[in-house]
C-alpha beads as a LAMMPS data file, in Angstrom:
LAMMPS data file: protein, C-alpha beads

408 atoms
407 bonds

1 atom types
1 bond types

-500.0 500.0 xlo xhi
-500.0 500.0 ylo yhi
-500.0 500.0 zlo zhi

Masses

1 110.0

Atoms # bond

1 1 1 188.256 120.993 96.412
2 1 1 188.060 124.088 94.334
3 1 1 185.006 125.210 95.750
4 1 1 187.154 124.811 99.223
5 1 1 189.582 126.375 98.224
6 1 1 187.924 129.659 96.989
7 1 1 185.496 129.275 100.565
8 1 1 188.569 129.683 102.128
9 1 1 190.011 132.367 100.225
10 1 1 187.371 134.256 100.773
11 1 1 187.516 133.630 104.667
12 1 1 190.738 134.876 104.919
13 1 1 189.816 138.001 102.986
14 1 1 187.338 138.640 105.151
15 1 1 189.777 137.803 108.281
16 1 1 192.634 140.402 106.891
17 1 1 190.190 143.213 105.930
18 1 1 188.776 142.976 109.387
19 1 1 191.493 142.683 111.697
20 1 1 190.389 144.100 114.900
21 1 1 187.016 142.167 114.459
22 1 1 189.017 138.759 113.546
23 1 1 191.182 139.266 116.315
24 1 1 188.497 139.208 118.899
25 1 1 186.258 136.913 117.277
26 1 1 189.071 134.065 117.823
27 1 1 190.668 135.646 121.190
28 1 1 188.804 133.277 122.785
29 1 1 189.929 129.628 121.011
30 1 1 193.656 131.760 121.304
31 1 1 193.204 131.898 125.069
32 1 1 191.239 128.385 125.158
33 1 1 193.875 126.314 122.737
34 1 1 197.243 128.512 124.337
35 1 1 196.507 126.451 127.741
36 1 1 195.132 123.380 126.523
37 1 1 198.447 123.158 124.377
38 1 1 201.055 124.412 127.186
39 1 1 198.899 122.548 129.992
40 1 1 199.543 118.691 127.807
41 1 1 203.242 119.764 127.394
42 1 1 203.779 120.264 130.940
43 1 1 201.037 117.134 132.205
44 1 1 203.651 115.230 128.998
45 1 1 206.412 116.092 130.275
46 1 1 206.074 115.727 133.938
47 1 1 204.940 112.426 133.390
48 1 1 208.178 111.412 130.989
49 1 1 210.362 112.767 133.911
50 1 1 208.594 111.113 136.934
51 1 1 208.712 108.031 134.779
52 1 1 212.384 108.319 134.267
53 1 1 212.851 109.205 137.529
54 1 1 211.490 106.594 139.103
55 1 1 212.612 103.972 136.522
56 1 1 216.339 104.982 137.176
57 1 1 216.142 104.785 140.708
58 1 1 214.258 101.929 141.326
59 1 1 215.240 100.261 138.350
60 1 1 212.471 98.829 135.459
61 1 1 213.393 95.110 136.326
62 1 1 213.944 95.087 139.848
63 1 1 211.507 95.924 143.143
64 1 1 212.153 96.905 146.586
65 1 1 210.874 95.802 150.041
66 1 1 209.997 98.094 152.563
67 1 1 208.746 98.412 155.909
68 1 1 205.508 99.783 155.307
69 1 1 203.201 99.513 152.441
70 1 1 201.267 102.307 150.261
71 1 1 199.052 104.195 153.241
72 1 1 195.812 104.733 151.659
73 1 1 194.037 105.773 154.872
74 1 1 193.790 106.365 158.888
75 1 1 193.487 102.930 159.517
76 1 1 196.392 102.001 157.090
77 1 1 198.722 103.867 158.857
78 1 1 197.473 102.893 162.411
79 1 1 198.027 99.450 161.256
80 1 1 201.315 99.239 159.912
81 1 1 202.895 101.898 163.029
82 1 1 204.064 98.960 164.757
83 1 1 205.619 97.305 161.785
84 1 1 208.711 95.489 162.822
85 1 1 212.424 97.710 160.870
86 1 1 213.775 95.213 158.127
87 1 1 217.122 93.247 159.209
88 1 1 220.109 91.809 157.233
89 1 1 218.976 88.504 158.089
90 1 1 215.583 88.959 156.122
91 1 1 217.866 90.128 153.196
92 1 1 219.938 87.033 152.988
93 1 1 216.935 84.507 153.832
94 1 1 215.429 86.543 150.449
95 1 1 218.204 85.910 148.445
96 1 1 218.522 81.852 149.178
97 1 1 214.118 81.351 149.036
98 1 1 214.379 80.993 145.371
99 1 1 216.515 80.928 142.125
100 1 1 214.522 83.250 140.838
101 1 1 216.633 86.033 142.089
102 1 1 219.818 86.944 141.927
103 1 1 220.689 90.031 144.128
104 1 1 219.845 91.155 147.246
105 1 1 221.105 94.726 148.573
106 1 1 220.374 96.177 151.559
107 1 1 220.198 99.679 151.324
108 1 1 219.782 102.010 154.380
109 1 1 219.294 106.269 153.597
110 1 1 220.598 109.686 156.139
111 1 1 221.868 112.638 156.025
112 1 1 225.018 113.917 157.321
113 1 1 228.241 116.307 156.894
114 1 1 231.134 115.791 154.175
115 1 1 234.074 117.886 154.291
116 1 1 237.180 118.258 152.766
117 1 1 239.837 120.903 153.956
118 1 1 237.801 124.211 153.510
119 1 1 235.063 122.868 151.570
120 1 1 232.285 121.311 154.127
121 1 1 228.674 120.166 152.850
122 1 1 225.413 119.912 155.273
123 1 1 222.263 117.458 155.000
124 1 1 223.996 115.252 152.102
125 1 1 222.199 111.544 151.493
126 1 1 224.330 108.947 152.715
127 1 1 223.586 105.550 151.599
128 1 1 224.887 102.673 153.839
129 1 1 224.906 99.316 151.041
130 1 1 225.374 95.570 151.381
131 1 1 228.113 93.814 149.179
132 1 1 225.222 92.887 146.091
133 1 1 224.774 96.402 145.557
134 1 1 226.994 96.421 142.482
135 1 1 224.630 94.157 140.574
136 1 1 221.909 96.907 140.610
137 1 1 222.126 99.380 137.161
138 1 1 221.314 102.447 139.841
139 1 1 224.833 102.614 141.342
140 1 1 227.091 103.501 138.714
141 1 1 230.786 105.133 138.517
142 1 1 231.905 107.589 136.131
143 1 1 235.236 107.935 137.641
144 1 1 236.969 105.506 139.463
145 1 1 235.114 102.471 140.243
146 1 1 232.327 100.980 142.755
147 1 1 232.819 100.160 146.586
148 1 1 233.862 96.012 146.049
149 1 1 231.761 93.847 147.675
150 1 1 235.257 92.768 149.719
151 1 1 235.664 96.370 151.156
152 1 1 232.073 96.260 151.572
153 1 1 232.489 93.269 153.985
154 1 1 235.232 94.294 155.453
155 1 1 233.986 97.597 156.525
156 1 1 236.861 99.434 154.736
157 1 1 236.257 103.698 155.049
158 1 1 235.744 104.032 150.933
159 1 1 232.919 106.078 149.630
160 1 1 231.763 106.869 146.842
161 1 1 230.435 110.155 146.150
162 1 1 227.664 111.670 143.704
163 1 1 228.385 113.977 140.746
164 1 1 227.444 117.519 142.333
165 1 1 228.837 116.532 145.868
166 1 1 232.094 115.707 143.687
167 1 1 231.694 119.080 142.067
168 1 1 231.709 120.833 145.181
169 1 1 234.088 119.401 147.517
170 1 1 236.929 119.494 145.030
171 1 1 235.821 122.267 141.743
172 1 1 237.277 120.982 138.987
173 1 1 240.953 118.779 140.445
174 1 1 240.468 114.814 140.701
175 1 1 238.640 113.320 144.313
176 1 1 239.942 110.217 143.721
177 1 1 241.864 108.345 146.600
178 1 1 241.715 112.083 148.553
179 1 1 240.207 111.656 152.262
180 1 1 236.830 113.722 152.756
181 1 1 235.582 113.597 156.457
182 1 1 231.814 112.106 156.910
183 1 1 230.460 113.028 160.261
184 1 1 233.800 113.660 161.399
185 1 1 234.738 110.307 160.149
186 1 1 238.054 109.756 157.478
187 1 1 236.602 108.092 153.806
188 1 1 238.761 107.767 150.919
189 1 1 237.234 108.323 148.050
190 1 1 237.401 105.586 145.300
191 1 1 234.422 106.705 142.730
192 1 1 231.882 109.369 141.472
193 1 1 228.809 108.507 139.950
194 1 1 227.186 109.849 136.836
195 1 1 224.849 112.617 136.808
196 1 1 221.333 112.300 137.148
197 1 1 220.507 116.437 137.435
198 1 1 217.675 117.610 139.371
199 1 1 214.334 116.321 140.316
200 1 1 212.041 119.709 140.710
201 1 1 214.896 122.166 141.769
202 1 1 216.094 119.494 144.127
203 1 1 219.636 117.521 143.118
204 1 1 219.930 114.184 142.432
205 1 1 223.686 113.987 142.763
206 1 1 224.027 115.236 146.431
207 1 1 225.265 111.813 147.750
208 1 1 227.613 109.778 148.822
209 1 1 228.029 105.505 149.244
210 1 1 229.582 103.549 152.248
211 1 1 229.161 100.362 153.201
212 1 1 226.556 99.357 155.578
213 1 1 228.849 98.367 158.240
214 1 1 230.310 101.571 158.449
215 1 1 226.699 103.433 157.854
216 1 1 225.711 101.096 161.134
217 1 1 228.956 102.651 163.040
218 1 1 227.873 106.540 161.648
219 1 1 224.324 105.876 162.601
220 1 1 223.154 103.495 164.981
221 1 1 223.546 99.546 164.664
222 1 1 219.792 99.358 164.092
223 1 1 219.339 101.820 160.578
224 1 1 215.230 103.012 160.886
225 1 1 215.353 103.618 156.939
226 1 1 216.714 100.312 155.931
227 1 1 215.077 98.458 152.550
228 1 1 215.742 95.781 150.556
229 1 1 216.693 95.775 146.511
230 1 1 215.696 92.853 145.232
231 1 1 216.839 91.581 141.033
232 1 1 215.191 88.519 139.331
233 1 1 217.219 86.655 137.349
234 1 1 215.416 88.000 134.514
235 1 1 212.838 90.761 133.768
236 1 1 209.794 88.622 133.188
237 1 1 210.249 87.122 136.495
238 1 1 209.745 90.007 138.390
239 1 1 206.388 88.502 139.331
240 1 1 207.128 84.876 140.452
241 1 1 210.189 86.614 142.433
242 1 1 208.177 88.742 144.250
243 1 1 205.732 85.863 145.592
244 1 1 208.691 83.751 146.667
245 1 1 210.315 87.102 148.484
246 1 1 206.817 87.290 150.097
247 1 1 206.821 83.571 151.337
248 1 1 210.619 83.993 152.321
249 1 1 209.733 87.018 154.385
250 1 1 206.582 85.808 156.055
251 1 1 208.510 82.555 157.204
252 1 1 211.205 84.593 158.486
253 1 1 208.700 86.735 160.326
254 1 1 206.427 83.802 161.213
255 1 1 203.033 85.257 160.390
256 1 1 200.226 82.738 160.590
257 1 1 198.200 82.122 157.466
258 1 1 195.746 84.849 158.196
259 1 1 198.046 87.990 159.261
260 1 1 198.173 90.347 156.688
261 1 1 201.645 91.726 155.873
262 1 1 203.563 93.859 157.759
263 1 1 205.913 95.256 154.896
264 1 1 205.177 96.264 151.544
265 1 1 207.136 95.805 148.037
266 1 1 207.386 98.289 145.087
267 1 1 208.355 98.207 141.681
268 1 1 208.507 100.891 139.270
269 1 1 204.979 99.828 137.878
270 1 1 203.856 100.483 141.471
271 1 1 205.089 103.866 142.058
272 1 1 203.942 104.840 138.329
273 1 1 200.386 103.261 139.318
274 1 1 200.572 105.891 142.483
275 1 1 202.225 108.668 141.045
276 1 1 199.078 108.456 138.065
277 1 1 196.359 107.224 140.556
278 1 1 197.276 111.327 142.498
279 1 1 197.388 113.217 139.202
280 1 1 194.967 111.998 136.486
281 1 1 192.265 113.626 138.062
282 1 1 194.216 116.750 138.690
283 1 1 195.032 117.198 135.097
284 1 1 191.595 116.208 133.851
285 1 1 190.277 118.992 136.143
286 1 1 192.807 121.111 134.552
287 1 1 192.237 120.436 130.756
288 1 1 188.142 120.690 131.561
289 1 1 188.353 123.787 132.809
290 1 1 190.966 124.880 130.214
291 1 1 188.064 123.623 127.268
292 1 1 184.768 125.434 128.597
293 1 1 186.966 128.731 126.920
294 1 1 186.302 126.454 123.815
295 1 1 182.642 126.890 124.397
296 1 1 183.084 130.656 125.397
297 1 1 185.189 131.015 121.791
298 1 1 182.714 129.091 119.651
299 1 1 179.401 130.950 121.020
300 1 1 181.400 134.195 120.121
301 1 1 182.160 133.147 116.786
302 1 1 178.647 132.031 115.971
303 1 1 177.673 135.243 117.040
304 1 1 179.588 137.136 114.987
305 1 1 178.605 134.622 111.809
306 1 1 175.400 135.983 112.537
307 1 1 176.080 139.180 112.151
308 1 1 178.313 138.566 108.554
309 1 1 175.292 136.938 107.783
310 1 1 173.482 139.856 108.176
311 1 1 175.850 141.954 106.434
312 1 1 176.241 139.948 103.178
313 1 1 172.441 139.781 102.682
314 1 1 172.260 140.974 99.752
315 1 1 175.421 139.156 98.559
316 1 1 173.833 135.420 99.816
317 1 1 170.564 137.331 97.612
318 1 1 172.717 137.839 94.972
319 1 1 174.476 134.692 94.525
320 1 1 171.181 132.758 95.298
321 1 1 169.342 134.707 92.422
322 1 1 172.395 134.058 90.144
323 1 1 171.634 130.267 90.463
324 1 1 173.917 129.486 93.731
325 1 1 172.100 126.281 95.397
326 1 1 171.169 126.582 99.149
327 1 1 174.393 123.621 99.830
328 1 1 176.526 126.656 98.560
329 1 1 175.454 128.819 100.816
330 1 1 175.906 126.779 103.793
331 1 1 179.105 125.712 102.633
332 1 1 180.478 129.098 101.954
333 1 1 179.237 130.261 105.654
334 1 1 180.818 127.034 107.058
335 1 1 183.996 127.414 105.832
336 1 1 184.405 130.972 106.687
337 1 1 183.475 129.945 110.458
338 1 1 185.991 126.601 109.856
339 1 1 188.803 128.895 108.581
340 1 1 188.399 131.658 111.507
341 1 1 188.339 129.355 114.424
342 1 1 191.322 127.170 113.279
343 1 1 193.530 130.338 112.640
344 1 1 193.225 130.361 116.335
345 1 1 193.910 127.150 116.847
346 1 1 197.148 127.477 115.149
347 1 1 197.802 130.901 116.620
348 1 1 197.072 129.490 120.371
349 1 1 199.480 126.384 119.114
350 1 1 202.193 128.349 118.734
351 1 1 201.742 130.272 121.423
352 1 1 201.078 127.669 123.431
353 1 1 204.780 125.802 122.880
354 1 1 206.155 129.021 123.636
355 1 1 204.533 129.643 126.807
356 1 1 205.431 125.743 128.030
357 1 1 208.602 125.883 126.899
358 1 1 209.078 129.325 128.887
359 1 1 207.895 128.060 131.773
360 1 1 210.349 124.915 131.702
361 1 1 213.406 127.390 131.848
362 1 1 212.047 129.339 134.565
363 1 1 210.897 126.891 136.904
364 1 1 211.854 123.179 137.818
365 1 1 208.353 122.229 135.517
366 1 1 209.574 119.872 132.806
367 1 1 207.542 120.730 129.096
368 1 1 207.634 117.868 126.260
369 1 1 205.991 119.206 123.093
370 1 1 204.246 116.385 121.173
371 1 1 202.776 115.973 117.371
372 1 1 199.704 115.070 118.593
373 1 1 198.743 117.488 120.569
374 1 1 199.256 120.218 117.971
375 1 1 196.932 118.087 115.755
376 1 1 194.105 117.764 118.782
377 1 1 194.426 121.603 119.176
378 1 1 193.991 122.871 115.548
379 1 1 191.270 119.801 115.298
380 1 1 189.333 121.025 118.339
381 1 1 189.219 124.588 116.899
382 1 1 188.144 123.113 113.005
383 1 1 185.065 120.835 115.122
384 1 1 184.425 124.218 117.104
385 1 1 184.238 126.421 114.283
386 1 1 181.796 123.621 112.246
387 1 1 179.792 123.272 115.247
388 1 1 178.891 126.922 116.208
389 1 1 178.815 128.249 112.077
390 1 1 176.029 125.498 111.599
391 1 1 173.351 127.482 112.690
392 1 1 174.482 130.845 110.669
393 1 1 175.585 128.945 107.574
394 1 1 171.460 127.328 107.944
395 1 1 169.992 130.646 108.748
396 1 1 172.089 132.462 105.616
397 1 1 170.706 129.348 102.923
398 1 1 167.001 129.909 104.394
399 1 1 166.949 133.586 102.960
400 1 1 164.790 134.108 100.514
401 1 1 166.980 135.746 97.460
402 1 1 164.491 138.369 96.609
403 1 1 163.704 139.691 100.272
404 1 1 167.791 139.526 100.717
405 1 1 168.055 141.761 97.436
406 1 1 165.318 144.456 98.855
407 1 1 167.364 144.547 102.025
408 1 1 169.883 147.684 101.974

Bonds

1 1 1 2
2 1 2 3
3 1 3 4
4 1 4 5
5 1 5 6
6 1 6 7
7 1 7 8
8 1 8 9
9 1 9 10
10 1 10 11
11 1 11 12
12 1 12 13
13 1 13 14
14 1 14 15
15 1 15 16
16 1 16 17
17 1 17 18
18 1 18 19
19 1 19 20
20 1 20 21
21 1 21 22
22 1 22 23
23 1 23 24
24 1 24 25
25 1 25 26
26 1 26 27
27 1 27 28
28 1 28 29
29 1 29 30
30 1 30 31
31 1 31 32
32 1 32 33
33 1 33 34
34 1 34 35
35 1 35 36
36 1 36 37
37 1 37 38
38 1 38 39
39 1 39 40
40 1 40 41
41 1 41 42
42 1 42 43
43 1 43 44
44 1 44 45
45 1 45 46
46 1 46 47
47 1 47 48
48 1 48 49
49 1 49 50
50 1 50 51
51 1 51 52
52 1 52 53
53 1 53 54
54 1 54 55
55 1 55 56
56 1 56 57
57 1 57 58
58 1 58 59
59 1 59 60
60 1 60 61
61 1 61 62
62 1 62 63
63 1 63 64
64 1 64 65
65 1 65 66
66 1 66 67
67 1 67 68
68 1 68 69
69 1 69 70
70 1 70 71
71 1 71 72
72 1 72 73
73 1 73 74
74 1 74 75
75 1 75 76
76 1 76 77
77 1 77 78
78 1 78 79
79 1 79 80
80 1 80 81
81 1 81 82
82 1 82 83
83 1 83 84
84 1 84 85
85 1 85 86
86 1 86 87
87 1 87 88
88 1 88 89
89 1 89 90
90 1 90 91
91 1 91 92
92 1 92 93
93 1 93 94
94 1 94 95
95 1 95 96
96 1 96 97
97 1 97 98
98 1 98 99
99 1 99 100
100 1 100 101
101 1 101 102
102 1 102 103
103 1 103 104
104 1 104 105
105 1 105 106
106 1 106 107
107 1 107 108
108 1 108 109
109 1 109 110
110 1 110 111
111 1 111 112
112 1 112 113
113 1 113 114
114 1 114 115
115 1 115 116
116 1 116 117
117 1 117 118
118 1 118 119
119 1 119 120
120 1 120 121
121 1 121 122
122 1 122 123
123 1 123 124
124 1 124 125
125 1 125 126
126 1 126 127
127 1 127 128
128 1 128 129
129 1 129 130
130 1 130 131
131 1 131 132
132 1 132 133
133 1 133 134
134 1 134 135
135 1 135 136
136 1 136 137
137 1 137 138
138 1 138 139
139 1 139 140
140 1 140 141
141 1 141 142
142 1 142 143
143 1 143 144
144 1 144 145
145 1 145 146
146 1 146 147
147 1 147 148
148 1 148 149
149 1 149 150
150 1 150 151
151 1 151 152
152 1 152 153
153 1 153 154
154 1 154 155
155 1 155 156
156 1 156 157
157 1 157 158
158 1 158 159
159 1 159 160
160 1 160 161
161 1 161 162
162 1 162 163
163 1 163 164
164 1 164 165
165 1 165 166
166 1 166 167
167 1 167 168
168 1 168 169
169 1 169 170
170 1 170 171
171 1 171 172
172 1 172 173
173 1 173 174
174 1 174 175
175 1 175 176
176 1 176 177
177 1 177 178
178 1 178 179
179 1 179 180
180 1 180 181
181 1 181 182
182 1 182 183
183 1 183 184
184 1 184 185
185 1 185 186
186 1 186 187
187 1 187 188
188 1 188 189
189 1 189 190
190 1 190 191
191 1 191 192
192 1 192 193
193 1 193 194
194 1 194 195
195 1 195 196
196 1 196 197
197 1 197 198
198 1 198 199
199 1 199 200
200 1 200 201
201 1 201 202
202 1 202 203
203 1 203 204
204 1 204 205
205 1 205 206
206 1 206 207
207 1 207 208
208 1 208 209
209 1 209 210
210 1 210 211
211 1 211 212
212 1 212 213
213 1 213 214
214 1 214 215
215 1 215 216
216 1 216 217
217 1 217 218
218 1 218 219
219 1 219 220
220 1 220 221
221 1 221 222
222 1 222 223
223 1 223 224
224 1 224 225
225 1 225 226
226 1 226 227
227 1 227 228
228 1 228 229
229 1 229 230
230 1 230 231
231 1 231 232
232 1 232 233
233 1 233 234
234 1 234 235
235 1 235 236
236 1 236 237
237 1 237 238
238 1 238 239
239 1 239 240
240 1 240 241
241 1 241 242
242 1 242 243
243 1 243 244
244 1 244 245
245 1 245 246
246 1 246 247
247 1 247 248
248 1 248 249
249 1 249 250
250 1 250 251
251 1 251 252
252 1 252 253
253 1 253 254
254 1 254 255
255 1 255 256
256 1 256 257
257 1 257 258
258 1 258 259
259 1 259 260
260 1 260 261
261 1 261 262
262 1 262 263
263 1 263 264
264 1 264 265
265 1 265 266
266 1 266 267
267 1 267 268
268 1 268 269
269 1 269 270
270 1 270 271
271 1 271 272
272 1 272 273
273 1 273 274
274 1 274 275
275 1 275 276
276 1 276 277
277 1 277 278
278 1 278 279
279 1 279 280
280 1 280 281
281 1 281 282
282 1 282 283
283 1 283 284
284 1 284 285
285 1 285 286
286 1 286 287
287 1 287 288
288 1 288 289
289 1 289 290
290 1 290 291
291 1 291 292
292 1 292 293
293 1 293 294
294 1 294 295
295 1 295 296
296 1 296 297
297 1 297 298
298 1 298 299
299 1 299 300
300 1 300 301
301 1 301 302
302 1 302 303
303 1 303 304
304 1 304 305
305 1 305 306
306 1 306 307
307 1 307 308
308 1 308 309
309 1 309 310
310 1 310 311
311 1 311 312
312 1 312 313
313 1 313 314
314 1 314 315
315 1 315 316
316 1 316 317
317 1 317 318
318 1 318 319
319 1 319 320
320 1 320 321
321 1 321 322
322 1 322 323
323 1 323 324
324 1 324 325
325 1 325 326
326 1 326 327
327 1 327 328
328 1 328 329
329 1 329 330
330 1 330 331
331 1 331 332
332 1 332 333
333 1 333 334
334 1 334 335
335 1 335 336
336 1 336 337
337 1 337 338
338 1 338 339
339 1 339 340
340 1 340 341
341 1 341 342
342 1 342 343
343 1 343 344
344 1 344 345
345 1 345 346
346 1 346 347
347 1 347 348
348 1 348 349
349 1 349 350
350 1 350 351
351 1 351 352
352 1 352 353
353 1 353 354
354 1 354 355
355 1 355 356
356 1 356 357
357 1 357 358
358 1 358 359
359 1 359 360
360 1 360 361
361 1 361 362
362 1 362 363
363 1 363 364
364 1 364 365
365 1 365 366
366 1 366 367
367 1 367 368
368 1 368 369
369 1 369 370
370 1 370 371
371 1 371 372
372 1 372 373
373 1 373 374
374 1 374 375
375 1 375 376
376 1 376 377
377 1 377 378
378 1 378 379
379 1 379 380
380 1 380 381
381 1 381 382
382 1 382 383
383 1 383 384
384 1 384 385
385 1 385 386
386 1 386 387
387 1 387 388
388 1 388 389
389 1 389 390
390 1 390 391
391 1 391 392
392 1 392 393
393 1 393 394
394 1 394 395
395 1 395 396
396 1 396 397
397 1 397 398
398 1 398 399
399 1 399 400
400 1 400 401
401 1 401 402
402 1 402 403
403 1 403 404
404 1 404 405
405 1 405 406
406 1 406 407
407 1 407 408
């Protein structure tokens, strides 16, 4: 450890009295360990915000049926265009196939035109709901309450409205029980839902909630987006629950044994599966590129070993002559090129958080920092800097100590 210790010392002596040198010796693991760092804290922390993203909308123990399925290819999507629209009637024949669920809502998506007095709002989401709607932990009401499922069935004008709709029909007074206008249509409102903030620059809380009987009145009788929420009784049957909602909807289509189906189902797990399936190889692409710098760094900083080398030959002489064993040597040489290349790891660390972190507040790009990615960068640049001083550190122990002292 002592021996370490003083290596080391005398690497960074070497480092400070040469600071221009030092400086672009390690440039390149700077460069090389600044964008593998700030490249993992963005890939991290895009993938802890799809993932609570999609697990807050869809909900981590519940799954939803569709009309189509995941389109893969040409023929996917030329197979499932004629897919017949999902119907209330599938939705209630789901909900009594099996006990092992316990909610089904019908949900059905558009856009349309709030306004109250002055304040008027364009292309807002309006979601038209069944009455089992309030048993699903993605509707929620910070103020007020939740459409009942009795004004639900009985088609009663109530809405209620997301957080930054809220914000910007009424500023900072109460909406509750005030009449807003939806496509020219009179809704009290009786709720506003907690904020979920933006997804990529684009705002989660631009809603509002009616019942699907007055959706159907807004938008046609026959909604083209409408899907069906489906809870199991319990989380771990999230499997058996989607097999019975399979059989339930296949008898209720009548498809023979052999017709494939013409809807699909999703759970979180599924959309995760996609949303990873599109971007591993993306960010693997990235982080290879962002290493062959490594390479670049460590071929620079064995050649510039070489050249100390050559410039403490007759202080590897001297030391050998003075009884220093060849191990010495290449232990000295090694942890000179050790200490170099990880003080740019750690420089391109820090740099690295800064730069993510940067880009998080100036663009909808989430950054999570983690631990271990601070110890895979300084470790990369330590394995770099053994690697590529090997050879110097074996050519400086092969001199002979008596050439090395004729040497001027």
């Amino acid at each position: 450890m002592h021996q370490f210790i003083e290596a080391a010392g005398i690497a960074l002596g070497a480092i400070w009295a040469n600071k221009l040198r030092s400086f672009l010796t390690v440039l390149g693991n700077i460069v090389a360990v600044t964008s593998i760092i700030a490249v993992v804290s963005l890939v991290q922390g895009m993938n802890e915000y799809v993932t609570t993203a999609i697990v807050s909308n869809v909900g981590a123990d519940t799954f939803t049926i569709q009309r189509t399925p995941v389109i893969r290819t040409a023929e996917d999507e030329e197979r499932i265009r004629n897919n017949p629209r999902l119907t209330i009637q599938e939705a209630q024949a789901v909900r009594k196939a099996s006990d092992n669920i316990s909610a089904v809502a019908a949900q059905a998506d558009a856009s349309g035109r709030l306004q109250y007095r002055e304040q008027s709002m364009d292309g807002v989401a309006i979601h038209g709901v069944s009455r089992d709607y309030v048993y699903f932990s993605t509707f929620t009401a910070e103020q007020g309450r939740l459409i009942s499922p009795v004004e639900v069935d009985t088609l009663r004008p109530v809405t209620v409205l997301g957080w930054d709709t809220a914000d910007r029909l009424f500023g900072p007074a109460s909406p509750l029980d005030k009449v807003i206008s939806i496509n020219d249509h009179p809704f009290t409102v009786v709720g506003v839902s907690e904020k979920k903030g933006s997804a990529f620059g684009q705002s989660q809380d631009e809603f509002a909630i009616i019942s699907l009987g007055q959706f159907r009145k807004l938008f046609g009788a026959r909604p083209f987006g409408l899907q069906l929420i489906v809870k199991p009784r319990t989380p771990d049957l999230v499997k058996p629950a989607m097999d019975d909602a399979t059989v339930a909807m296949r008898l209720e289509r009548r498809l023979r044994p052999k017709d494939p189906d013409n809807f699909g189902m999703f759970t979180s797990d599924t959309l995760l599966g996609l949303y990873h399936t599109a971007t591993n190889g993306i960010f693997a692409v990235l982080i290879g590129v962002v290493a062959l710098s490594l390479v670049v760094g460590g071929i620079v900083i064995m050649n510039i070993m070489l050249m100390v080398v050559s410039e403490r030959t007759r202080e590897i002489g001297l030391r050998k002559a003075l009884g220093a064993r060849r191990r010495d040597i290449i232990w000295q040489i090694l942890t000179e090129s050790v200490t170099l290349s990880t003080f740019g790891g750690i420089v391109g660390t820090g740099i690295g958080f800064v730069l993510a972190l940067a880009i998080s507040k100036v663009s909808p790009l989430p950054a999570s920092v983690q631990p271990w990615s601070v110890a895979i960068g300084i470790g990369i640049t330590a394995i770099v800097g053994l690697f590529f001083g090997l050879y110097p550190a074996m050519r400086a122990a092969k001199l002979d100590p008596i050439e090395a002292l004729r040497r001027e």
